[in-house]
py3Dmol code that shows the C-alpha trace and the ligand (Angstrom):
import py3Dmol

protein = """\
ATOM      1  CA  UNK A   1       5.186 -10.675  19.034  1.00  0.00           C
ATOM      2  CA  UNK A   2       6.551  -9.098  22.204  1.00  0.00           C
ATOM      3  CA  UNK A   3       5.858  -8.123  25.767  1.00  0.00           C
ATOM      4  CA  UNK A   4       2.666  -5.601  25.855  1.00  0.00           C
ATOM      5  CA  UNK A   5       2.106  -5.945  21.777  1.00  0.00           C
ATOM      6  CA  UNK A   6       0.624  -9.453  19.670  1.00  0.00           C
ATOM      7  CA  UNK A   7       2.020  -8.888  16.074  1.00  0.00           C
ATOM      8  CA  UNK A   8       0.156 -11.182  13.618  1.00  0.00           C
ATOM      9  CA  UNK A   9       0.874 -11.365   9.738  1.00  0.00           C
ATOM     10  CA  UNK A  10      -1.796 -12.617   8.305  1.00  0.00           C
ATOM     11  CA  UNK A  11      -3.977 -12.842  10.506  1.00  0.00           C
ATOM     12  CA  UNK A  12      -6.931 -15.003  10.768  1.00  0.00           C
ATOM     13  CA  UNK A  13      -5.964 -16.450   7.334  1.00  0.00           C
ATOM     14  CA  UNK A  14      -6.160 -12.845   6.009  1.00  0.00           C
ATOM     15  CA  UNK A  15      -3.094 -12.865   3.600  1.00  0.00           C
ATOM     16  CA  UNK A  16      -1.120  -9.260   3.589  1.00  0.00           C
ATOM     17  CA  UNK A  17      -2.975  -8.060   6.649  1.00  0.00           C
ATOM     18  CA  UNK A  18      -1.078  -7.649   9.843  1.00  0.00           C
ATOM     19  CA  UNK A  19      -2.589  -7.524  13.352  1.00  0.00           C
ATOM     20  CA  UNK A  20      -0.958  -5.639  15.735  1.00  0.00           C
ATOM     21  CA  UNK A  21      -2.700  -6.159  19.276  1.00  0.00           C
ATOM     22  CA  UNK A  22      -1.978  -3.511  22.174  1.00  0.00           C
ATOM     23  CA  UNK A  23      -1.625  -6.379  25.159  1.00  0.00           C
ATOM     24  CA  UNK A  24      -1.859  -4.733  28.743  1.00  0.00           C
ATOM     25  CA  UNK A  25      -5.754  -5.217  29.408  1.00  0.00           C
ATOM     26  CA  UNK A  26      -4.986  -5.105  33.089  1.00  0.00           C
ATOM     27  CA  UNK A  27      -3.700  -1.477  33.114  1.00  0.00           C
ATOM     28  CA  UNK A  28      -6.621  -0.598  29.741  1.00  0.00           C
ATOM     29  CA  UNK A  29      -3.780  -0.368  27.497  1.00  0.00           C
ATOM     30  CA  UNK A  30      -2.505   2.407  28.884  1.00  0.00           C
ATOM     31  CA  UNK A  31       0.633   3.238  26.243  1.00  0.00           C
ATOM     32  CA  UNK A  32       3.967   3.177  28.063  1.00  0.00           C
ATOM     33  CA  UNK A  33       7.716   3.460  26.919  1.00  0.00           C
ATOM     34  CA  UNK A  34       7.946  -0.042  26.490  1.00  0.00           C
ATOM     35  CA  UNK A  35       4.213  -0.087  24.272  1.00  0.00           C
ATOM     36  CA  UNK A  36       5.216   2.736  21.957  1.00  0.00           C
ATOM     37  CA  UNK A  37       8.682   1.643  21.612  1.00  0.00           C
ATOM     38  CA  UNK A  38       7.295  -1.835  20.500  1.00  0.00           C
ATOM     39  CA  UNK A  39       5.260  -0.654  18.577  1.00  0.00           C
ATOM     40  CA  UNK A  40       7.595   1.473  16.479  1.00  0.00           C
ATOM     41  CA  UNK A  41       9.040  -1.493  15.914  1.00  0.00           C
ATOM     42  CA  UNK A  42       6.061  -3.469  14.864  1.00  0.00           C
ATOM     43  CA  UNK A  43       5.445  -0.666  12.437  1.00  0.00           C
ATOM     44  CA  UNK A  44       8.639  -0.958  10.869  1.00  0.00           C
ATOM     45  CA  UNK A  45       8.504  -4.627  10.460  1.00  0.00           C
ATOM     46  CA  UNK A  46       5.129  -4.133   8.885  1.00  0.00           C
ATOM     47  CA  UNK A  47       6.780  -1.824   6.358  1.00  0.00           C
ATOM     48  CA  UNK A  48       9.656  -3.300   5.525  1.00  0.00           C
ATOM     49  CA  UNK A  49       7.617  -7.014   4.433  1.00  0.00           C
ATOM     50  CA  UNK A  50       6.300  -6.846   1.462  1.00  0.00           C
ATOM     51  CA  UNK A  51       4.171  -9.319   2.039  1.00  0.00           C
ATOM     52  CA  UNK A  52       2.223  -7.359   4.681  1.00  0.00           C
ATOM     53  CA  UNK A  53      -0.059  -4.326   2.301  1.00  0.00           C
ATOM     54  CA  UNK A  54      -2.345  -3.285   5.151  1.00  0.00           C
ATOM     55  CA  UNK A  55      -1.970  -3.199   8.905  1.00  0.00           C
ATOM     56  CA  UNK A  56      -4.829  -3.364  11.928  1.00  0.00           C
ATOM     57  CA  UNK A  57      -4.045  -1.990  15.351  1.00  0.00           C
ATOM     58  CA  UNK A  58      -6.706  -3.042  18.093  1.00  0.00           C
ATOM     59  CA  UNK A  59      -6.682  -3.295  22.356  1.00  0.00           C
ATOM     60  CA  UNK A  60      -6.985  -6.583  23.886  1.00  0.00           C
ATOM     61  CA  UNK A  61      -9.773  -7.223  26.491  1.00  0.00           C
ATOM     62  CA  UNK A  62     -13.182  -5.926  26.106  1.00  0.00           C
ATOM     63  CA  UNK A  63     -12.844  -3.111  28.072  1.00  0.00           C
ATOM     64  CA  UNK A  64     -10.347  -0.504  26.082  1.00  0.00           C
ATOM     65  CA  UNK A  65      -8.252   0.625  23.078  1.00  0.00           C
ATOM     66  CA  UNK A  66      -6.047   2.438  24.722  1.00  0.00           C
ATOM     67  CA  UNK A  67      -6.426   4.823  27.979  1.00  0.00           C
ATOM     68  CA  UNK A  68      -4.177   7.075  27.162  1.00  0.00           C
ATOM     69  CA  UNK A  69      -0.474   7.468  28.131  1.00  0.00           C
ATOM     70  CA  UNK A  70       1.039   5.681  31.024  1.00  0.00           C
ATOM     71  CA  UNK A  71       0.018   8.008  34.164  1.00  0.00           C
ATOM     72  CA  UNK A  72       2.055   6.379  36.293  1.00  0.00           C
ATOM     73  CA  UNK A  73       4.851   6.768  34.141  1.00  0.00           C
ATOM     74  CA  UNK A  74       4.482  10.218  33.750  1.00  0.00           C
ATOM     75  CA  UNK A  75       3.893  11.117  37.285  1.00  0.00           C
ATOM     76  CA  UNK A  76       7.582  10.440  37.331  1.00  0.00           C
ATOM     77  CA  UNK A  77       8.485  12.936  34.845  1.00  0.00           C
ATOM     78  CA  UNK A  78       9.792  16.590  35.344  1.00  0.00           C
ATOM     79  CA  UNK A  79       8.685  18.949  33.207  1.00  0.00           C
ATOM     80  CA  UNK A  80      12.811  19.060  32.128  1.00  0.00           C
ATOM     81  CA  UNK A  81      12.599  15.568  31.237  1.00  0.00           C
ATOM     82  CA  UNK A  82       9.955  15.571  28.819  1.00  0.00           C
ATOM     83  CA  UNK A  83      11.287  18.476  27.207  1.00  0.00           C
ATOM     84  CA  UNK A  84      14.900  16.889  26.560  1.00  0.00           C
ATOM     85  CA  UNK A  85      13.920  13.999  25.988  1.00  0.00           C
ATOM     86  CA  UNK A  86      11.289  15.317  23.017  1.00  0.00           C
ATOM     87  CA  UNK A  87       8.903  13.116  24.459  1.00  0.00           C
ATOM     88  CA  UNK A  88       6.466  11.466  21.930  1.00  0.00           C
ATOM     89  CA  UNK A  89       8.455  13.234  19.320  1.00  0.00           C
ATOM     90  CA  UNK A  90       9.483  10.188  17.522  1.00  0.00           C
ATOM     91  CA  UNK A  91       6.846   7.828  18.257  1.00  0.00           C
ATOM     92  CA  UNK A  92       4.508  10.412  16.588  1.00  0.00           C
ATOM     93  CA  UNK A  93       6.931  11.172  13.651  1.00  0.00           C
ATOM     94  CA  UNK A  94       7.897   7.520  13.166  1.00  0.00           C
ATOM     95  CA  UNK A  95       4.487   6.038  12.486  1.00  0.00           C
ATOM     96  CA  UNK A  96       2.371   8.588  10.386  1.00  0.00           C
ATOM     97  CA  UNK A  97       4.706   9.598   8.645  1.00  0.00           C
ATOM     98  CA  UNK A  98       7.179   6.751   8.153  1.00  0.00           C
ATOM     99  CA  UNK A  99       4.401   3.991   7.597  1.00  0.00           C
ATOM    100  CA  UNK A 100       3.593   4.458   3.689  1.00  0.00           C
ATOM    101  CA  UNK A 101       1.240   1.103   3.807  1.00  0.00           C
ATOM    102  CA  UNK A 102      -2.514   1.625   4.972  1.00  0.00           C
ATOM    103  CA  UNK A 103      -3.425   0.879   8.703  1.00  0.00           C
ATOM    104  CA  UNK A 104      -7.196   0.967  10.334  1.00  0.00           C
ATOM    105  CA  UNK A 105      -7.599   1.504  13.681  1.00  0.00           C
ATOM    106  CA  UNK A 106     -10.181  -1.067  15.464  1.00  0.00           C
ATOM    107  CA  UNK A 107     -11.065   0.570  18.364  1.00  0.00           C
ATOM    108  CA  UNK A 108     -12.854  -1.539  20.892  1.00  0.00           C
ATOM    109  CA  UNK A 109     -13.289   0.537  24.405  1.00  0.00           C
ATOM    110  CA  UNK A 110     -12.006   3.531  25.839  1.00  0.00           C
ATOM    111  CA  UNK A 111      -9.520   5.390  23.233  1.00  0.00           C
ATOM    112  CA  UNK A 112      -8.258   8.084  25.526  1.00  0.00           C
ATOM    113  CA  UNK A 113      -5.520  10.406  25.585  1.00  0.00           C
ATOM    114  CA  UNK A 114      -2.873   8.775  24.166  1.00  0.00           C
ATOM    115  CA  UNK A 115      -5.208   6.348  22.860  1.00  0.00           C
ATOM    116  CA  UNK A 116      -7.638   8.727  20.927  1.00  0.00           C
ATOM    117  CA  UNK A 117      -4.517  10.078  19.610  1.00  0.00           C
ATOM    118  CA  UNK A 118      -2.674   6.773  18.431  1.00  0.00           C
ATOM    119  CA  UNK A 119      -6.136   6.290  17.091  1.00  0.00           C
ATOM    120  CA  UNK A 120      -6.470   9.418  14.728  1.00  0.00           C
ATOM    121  CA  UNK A 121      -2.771   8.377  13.135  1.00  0.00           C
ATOM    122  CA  UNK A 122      -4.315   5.505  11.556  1.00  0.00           C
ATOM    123  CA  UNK A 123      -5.532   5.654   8.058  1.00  0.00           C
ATOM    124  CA  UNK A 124      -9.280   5.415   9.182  1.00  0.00           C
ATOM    125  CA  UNK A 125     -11.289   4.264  12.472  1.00  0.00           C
ATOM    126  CA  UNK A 126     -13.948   1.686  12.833  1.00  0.00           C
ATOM    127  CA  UNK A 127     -15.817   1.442  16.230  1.00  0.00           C
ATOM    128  CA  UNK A 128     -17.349  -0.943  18.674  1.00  0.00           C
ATOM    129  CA  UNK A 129     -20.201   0.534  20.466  1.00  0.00           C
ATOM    130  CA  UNK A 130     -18.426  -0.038  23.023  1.00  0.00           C
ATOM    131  CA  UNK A 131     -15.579   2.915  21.817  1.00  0.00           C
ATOM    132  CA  UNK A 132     -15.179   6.034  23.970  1.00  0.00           C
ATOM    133  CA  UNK A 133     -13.204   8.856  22.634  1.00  0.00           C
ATOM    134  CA  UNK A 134     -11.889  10.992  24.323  1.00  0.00           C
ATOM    135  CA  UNK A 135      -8.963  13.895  25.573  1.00  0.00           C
ATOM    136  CA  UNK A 136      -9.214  13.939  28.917  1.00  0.00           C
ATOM    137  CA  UNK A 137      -5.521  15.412  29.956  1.00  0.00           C
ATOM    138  CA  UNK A 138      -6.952  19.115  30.812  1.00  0.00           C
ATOM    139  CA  UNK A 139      -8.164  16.747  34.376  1.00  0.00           C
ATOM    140  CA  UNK A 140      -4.450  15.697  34.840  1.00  0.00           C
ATOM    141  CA  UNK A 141      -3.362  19.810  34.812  1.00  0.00           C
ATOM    142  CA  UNK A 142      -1.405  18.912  30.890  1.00  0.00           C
ATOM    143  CA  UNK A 143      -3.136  18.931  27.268  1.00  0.00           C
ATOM    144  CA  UNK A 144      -2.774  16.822  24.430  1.00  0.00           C
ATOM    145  CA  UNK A 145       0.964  16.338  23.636  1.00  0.00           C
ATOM    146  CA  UNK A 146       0.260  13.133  21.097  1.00  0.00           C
ATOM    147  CA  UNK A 147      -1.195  15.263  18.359  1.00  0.00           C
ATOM    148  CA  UNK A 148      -4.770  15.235  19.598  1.00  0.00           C
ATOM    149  CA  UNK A 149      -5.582  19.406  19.495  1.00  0.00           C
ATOM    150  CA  UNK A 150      -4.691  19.034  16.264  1.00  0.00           C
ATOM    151  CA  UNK A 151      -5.611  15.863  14.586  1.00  0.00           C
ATOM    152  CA  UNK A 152      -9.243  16.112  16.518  1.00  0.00           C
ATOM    153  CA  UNK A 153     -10.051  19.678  15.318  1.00  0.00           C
ATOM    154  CA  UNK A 154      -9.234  18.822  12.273  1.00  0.00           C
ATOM    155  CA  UNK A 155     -11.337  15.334  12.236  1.00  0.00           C
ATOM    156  CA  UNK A 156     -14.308  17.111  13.786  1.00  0.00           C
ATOM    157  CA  UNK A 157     -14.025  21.113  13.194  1.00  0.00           C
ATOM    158  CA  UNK A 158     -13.585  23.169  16.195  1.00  0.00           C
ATOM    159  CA  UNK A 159     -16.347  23.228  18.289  1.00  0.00           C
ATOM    160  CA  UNK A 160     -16.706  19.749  19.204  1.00  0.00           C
ATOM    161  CA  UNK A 161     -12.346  19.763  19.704  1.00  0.00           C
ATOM    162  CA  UNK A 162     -12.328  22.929  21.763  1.00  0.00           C
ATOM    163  CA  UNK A 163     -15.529  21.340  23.509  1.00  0.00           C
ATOM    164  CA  UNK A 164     -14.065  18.097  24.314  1.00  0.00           C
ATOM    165  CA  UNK A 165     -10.178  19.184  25.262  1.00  0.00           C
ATOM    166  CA  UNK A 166     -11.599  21.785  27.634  1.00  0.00           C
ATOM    167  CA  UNK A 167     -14.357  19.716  29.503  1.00  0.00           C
ATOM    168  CA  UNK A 168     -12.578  16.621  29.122  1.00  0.00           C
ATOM    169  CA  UNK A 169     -15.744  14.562  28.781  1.00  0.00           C
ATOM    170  CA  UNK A 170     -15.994  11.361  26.680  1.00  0.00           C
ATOM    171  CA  UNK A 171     -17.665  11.085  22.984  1.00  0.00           C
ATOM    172  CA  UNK A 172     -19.840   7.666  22.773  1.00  0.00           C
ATOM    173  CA  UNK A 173     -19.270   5.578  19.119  1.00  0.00           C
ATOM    174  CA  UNK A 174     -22.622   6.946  17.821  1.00  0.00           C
ATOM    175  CA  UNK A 175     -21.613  10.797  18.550  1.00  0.00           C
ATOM    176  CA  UNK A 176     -18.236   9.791  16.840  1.00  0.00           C
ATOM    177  CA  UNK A 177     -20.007   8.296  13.828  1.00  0.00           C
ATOM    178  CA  UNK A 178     -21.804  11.725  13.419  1.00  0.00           C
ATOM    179  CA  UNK A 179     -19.420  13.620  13.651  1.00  0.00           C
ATOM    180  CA  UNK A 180     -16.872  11.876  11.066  1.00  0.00           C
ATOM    181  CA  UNK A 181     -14.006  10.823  13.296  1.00  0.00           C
ATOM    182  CA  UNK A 182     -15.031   6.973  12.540  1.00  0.00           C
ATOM    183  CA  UNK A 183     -15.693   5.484   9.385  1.00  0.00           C
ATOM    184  CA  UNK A 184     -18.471   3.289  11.328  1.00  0.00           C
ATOM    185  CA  UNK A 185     -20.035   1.367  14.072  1.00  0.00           C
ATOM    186  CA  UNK A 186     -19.976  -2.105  14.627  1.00  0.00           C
ATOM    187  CA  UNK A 187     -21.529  -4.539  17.806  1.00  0.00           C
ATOM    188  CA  UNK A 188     -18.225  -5.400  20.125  1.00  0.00           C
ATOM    189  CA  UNK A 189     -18.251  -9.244  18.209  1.00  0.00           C
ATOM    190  CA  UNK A 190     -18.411  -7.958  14.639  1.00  0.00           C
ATOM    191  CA  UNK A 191     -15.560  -5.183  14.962  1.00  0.00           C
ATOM    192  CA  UNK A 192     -12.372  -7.140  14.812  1.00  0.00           C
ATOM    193  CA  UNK A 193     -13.936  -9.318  11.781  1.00  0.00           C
ATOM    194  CA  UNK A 194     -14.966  -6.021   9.905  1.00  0.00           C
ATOM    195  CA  UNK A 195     -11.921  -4.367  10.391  1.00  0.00           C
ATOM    196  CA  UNK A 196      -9.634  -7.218   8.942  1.00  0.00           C
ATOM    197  CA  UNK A 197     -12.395  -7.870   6.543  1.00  0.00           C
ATOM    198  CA  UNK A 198     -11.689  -4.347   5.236  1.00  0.00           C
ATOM    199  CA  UNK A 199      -8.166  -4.466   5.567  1.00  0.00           C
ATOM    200  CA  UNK A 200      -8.023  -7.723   3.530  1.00  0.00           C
ATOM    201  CA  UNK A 201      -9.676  -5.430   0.925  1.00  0.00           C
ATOM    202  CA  UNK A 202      -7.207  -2.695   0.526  1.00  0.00           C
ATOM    203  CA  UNK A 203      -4.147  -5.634   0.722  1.00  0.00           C
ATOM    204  CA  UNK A 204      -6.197  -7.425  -2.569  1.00  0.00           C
ATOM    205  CA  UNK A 205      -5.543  -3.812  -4.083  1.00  0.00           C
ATOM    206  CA  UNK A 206      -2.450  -3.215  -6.032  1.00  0.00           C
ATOM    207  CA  UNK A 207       0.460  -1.871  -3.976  1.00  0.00           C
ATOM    208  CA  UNK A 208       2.007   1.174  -5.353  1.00  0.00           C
ATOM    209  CA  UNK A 209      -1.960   2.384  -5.805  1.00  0.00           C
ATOM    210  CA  UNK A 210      -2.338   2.035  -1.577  1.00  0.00           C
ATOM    211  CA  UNK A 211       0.554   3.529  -1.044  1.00  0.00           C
ATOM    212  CA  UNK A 212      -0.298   6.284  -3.561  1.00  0.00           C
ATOM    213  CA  UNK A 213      -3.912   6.779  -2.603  1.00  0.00           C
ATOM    214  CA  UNK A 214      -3.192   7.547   1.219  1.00  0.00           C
ATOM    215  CA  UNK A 215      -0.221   9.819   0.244  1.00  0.00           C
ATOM    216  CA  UNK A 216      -2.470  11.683  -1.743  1.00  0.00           C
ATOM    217  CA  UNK A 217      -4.995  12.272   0.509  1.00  0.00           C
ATOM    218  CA  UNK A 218      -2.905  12.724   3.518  1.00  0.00           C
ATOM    219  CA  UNK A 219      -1.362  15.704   1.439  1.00  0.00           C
ATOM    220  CA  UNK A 220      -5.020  17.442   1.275  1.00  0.00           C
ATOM    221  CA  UNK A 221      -4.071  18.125   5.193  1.00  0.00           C
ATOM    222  CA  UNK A 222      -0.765  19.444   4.784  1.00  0.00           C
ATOM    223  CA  UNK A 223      -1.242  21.547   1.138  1.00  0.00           C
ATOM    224  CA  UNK A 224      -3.200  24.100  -0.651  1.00  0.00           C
ATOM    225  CA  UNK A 225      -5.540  23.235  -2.898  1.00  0.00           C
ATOM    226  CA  UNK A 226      -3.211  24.014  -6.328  1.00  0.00           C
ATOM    227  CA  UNK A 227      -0.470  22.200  -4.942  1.00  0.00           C
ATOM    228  CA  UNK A 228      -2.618  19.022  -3.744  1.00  0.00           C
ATOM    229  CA  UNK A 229      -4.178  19.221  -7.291  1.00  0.00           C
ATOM    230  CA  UNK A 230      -0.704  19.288  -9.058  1.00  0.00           C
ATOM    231  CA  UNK A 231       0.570  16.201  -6.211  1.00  0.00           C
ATOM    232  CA  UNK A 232      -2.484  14.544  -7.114  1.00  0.00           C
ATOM    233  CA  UNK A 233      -1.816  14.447 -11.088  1.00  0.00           C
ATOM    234  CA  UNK A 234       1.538  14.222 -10.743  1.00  0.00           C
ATOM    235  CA  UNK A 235       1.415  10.947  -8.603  1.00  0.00           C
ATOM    236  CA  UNK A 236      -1.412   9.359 -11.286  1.00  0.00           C
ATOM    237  CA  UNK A 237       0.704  10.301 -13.891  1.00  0.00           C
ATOM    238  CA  UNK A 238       3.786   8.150 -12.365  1.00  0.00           C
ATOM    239  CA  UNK A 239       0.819   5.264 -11.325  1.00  0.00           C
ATOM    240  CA  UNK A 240       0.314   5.381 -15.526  1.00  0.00           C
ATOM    241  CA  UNK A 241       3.274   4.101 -15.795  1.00  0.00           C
ATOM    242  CA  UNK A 242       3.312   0.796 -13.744  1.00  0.00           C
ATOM    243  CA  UNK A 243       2.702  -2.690 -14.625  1.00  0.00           C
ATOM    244  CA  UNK A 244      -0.167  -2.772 -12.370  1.00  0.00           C
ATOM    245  CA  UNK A 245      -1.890  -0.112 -14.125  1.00  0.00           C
ATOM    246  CA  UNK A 246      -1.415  -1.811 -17.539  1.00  0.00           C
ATOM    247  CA  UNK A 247      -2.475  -5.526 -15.305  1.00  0.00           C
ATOM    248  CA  UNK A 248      -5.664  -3.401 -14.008  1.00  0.00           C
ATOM    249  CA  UNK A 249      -6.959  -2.107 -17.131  1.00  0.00           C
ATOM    250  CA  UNK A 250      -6.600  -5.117 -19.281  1.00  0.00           C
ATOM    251  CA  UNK A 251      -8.064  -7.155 -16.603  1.00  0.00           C
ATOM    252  CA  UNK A 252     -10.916  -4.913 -16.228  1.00  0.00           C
ATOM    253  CA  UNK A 253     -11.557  -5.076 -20.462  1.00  0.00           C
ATOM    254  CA  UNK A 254     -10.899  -8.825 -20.562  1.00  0.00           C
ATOM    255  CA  UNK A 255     -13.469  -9.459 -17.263  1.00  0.00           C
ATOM    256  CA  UNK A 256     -11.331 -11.016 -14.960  1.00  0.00           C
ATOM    257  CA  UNK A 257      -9.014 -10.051 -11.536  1.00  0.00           C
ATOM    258  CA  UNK A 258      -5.771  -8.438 -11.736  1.00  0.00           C
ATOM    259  CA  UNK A 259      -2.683 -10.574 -11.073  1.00  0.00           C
ATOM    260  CA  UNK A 260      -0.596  -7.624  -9.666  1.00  0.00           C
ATOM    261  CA  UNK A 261       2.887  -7.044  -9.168  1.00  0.00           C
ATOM    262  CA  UNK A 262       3.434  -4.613  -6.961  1.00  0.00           C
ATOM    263  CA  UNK A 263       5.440  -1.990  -9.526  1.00  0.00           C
TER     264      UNK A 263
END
"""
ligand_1 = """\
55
HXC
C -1.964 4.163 33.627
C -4.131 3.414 33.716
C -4.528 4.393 32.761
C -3.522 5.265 32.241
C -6.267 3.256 33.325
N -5.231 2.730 34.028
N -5.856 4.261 32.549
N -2.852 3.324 34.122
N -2.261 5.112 32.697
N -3.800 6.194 31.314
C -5.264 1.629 34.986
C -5.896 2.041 36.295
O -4.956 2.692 37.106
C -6.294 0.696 36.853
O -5.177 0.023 37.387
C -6.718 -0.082 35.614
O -6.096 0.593 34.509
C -8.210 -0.083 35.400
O -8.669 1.269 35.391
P -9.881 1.799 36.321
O -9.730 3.242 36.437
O -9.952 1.004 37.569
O -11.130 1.423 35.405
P -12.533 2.190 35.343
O -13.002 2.570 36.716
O -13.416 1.311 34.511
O -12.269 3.545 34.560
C -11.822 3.515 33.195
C -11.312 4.917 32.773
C -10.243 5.387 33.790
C -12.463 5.897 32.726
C -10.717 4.760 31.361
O -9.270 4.343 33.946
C -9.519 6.612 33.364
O -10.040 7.692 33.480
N -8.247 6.450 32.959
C -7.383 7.573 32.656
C -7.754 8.179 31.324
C -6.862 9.347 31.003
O -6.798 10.366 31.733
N -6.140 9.264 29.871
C -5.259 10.321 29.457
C -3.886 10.071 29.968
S -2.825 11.437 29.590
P -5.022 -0.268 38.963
O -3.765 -1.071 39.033
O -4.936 1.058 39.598
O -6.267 -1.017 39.326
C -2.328 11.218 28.030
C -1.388 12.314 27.561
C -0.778 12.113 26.214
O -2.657 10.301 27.367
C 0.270 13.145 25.957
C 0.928 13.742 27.164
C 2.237 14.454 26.872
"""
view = py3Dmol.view(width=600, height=400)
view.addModel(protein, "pdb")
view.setStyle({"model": 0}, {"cartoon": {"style": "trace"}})
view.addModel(ligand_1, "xyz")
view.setStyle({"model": 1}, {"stick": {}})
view.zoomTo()
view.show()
């Protein structure tokens, strides 16, 4: 663990699962250098263990997820700095698309910003009723610059994106549910359970198949349809031939669990 970030492997005696914790309730999470720099580096630890198959991120307190990026940071920023400095550029590069292993977001409060953004890079989110989503920078004169016009329309289809970047205005947990940007809704004291529940799940799964399954539908965003359809074979085809698929289909003939290996 470090400064504004608890990092727990296993958490809560949930073996594989790793709970990352943003930890500055007093300022709602807000995500500053030192947060996403921290958190690039929990990521990476995640990856690199192969011990840890699925990740959680959640906010501490009862209040938030995250409020968004660090405004008080930023107010320091020229317009020069941000552009030489690519700011965000590698903190949104770094996690979707370097983390291969599943991660849920668990989001608990306000998700905001930055933090409705960080949010949408996860796998899949599950909700508190007490979650608020929302992009809110069109009120501080900027936009989204986390991935948010983009990752929103394309969880929720335009109108509700265009709706919500332009009037700024917060989506409760039940308008999220609707609309498919979370996976479900939860009381506040059942979320944190759930969501390692579920991530305890898809660690029990074998490896490679994870890894595979999100990689295949993560492509369905970035592809046609033919080429998706060819990725998609193509990857079973190379799942055929691992140990675990040979483990998973003899231990569903002979009735029992699969002992797996992880190749
Ligand atoms: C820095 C923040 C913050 C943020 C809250 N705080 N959000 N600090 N950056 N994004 C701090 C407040 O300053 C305050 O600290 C403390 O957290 C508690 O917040 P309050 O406002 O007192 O709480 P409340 O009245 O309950 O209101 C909650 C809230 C409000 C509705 C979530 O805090 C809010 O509107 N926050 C800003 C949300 C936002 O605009 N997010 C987008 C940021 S831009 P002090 O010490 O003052 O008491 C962004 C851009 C990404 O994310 C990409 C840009 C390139």
């Amino acid at each position: 663990s470090s400064n504004t970030l608890i990092v727990e492997p296993n958490a809560q005696g949930n073996k594989g699962v790793t709970l990352i914790t943003l930890n500055r309730p007093k300022a709602l999470n807000a995500l500053n250098s030192e947060v996403l720099e921290e958190l690039i580096a929990a990521f990476a630890a995640f990856e690199a263990d192969p011990a840890q198959l699925c990740a959680v991120v959640t906010g501490s307190g009862e209040k938030a997820f995250a409020a968004g990026a660090d405004i008080k940071e930023m107010i320091e920023k020229q317009s020069a700095e941000f552009y030489l400095e690519d700011f965000f550029s590698n903190w949104t590069g770094e996690i979707v698309k370097k983390v291969r292993k599943p991660w849920i977001a668990a989001v608990n409060g306000f998700a905001l910003g930055g933090g409705c953004e960080l949010a949408m890079m996860a796998d899949f989110i599950i909700a508190s009723e007490h979650a608020r989503f929302g992009q809110p920078e069109i009120k501080l004169g900027v936009a989204p610059g986390m991935g948010g016009s983009q990752r929103l329309t394309r969880a929720i289809g335009k109108s509700k994106s265009m709706e919500m970047c332009l009037t700024g205005r917060m989506m409760d947990a039940n308008e999220a549910e609707r609309a498919n940007l979370v996976v479900r809704v939860l009381p506040q004291d059942e979320l944190l359970g759930d969501a390692l529940k579920t991530a305890a799940t898809i660690a029990a799964m074998p490896p490679m198949a994870a890894i595979a399954n999100k990689e295949m539908v993560n492509a369905a965003f970035e592809t046609t349809l033919d080429q998706g359809l060819i990725m998609e074979r193509r990857i079973f085809q190379i799942l055929a031939a691992s140990e675990d698929k040979q483990e998973g289909m003899a231990a569903f003939v002979e009735k029992r669990g699969g002992q797996w290996k992880g190749r």
